[in-house]
Structure formats: structure tokens, C-alpha cells
N, C-alpha and C positions, 0 to 999 in steps of 0.2 A: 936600346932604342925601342920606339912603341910602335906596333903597330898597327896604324890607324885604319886600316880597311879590318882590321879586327872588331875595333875599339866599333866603328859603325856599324857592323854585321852586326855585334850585340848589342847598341840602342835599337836598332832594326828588330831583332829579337824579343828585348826585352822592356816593356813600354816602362815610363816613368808617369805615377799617379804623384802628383804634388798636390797637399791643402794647405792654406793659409792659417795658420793661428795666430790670435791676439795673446793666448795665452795656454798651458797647459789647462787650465781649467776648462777651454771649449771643449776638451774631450772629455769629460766625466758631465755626471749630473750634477744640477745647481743644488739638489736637495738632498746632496750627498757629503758631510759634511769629513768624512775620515780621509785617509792618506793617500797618496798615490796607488800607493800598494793595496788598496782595497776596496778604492771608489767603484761604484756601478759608470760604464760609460753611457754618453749622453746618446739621448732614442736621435736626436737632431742630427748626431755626429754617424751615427752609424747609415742612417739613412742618406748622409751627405758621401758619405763614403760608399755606397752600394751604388748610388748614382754615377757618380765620378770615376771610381771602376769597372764599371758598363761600357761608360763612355769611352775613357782614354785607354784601358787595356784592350777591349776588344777578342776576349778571348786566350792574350797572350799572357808569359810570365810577364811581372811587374815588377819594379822597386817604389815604393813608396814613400816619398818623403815630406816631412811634416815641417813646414818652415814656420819660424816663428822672430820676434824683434830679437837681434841680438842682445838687447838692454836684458829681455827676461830667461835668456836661456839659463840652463843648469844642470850640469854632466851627470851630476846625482840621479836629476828626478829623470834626464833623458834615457839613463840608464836602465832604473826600475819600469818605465814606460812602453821601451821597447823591449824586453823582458816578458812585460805582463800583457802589452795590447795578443800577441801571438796564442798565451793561453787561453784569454778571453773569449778569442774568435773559434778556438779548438774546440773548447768547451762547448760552445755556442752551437756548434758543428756535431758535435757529439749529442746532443740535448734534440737535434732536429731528425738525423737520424732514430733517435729511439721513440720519437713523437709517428715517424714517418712508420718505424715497423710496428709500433703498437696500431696505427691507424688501419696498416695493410692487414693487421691480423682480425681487427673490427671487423673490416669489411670481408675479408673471406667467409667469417661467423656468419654474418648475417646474409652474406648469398648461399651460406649453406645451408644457413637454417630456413631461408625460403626455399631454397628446394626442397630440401627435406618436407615442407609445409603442402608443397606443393604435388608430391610424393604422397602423400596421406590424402590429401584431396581428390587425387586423381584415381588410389585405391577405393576409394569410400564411392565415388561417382561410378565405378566400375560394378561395386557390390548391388546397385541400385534399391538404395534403403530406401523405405515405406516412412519409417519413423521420421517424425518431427526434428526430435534433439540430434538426428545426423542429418538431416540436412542443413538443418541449422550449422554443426558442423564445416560441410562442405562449400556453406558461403562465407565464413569466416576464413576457414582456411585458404582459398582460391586466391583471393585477390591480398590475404597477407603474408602469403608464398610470394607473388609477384614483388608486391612492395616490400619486402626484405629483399629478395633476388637483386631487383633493382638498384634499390638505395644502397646494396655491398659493394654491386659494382662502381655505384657512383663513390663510393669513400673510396674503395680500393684505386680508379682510377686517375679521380680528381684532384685530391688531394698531394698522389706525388707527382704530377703536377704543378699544383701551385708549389709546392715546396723544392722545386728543381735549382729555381733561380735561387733560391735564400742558400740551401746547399752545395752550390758550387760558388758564390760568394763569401761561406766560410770554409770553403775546402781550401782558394786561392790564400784567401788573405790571412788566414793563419799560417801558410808556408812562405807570404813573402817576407823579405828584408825591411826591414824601416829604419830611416835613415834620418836626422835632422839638421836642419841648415838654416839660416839665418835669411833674414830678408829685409 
């Protein structure tokens, strides 16, 4: 027998994301013309999907089901489908991370090397040079200390940041289940 205060604890638990397809084609690109198993997915699709998992997951795990007419289903291509969406979004996941620590490594450089700048500026103003070519120097250096300082911090903090949401949208969606169903 089933137990149905189970079966509800884990809808409760576990959100269901459903999208509509006309076709398996709506998930790949139009300009894509090779197989299941190698099409690029569609910028529309993925964006329809980052939406709608905002929305209906809310944070929780998810099963994601992809309905489509029973007329065009196909166990085959359901098969390779849900097989391959999971690497896709892995991959995808993996590619933002190494975007994210090459960017935090940018920005460390360049707040270091405005201190560093700023370090030599603030030696040279201590020496109290007479000459031209060092103060000249020390106004160059002064304010392209800050604006490296600055602008590291801005990459190092900004940027992961904006990349919070894209990386916890393929952290999720590459570990859930995808499932298809007619409609």
C-alpha cells in the first residue's frame, strides 16, 4: 500500500518545473542543423527555463518535466535527451566557475598592483624629490594606484555577483531528473 502522507511530504519537498513543447526541436537551436546528440540548445530555451525555475522551484529540489504531443514523442531521442540536457548544464556550470576564478584572480592582480602603485607613490612623495621626471612620477602613479585598487575590487566583487544566479541555476539543473510526458 502507498503511503500517501509520504507521496505529499515529497511533492511538498520536491517542486515540479513543467514546459510545454511542440517539439523536441524547441530545445536546441534553429541554426543547428546536426543530431540530438550534438545540437547546441536554444538561448530562448535556456532562458525560458532559468525563469520558470526561479519561479516554480523557489529554491527547492525539483523534477523537471518536459511534455510534449503524444503524436511526436520518441523513446530513442527521449532517451539521448535526457542523457545529454544534464551534461550540457554541467558543463555550462563548470565553464562559469573557471570564468568566475580566472575573473577573481584578475581582480586580485589589479588591486595589487594598485597598491603596489600606490606604495611607490607614497615612497617617492616621502623622499620629497626636487626633479621634474619624479614627480611627474608620483602624479601618475597616485591616482593609477587608486584606479587599479578600485577597479580589482570592482571585478573581484561584482562580477561573482552577477554570476551567483547563472551558477546555482546550473548547479540545480544539472542534478535534477527530467522526466517526459505527453499532453
Amino acid at each position: 500500500m502507498i503511503d500517501k502522507s509520504a507521496l505529499a511530504r515529497e511533492e511538498k519537498e520536491q517542486a515540479r518545473v513543467t514546459v510545454w513543447l511542440d517539439s523536441y526541436d524547441d530545445l536546441f537551436s534553429d541554426f543547428d542543423p546536426r543530431s540530438y546528440s550534438k545540437r547546441a540548445l536554444s538561448d530562448d530555451f535556456i532562458a525560458q527555463a532559468k525563469k520558470l525555475i526561479r519561479e516554480e522551484s523557489r529554491g527547492r529540489d525539483f523534477l523537471w518535466q518536459l511534455l510534449l504531443p503524444a503524436s511526436v514523442r520518441n523513446s530513442a531521442h527521449e532517451a539521448v535527451i535526457a542523457e545529454r540536457l544534464p551534461l550540457i548544464f554541467s558543463r555550462s556550470y563548470e565553464q562559469l566557475l573557471l570564468q568566475r576564478k580566472k575573473s577573481r584572480i584578475r581582480g586580485i592582480k589589479m588591486a595589487g598592483f594598485g597598491i603596489l602603485l600606490m606604495v611607490i607613490g607614497g615612497y617617492i612623495s616621502f623622499q620629497e624629490p626636487e626633479e621634474f621626471s619624479v614627480h611627474l612620477l608620483l602624479i601618475i602613479f597616485e591616482p593609477a594606484g587608486w584606479f587599479l585598487f578600485w577597479s580589482g575590487l570592482d571585478i573581484l566583487l561584482e562580477y561573482s555577483r552577477k554570476t551567483k544566479k547563472d551558477l546555482d541555476f546550473y548547479r540545480r539543473i544539472s542534478r535534477t531528473k527530467i522526466i517526459f510526458g505527453s499532453y
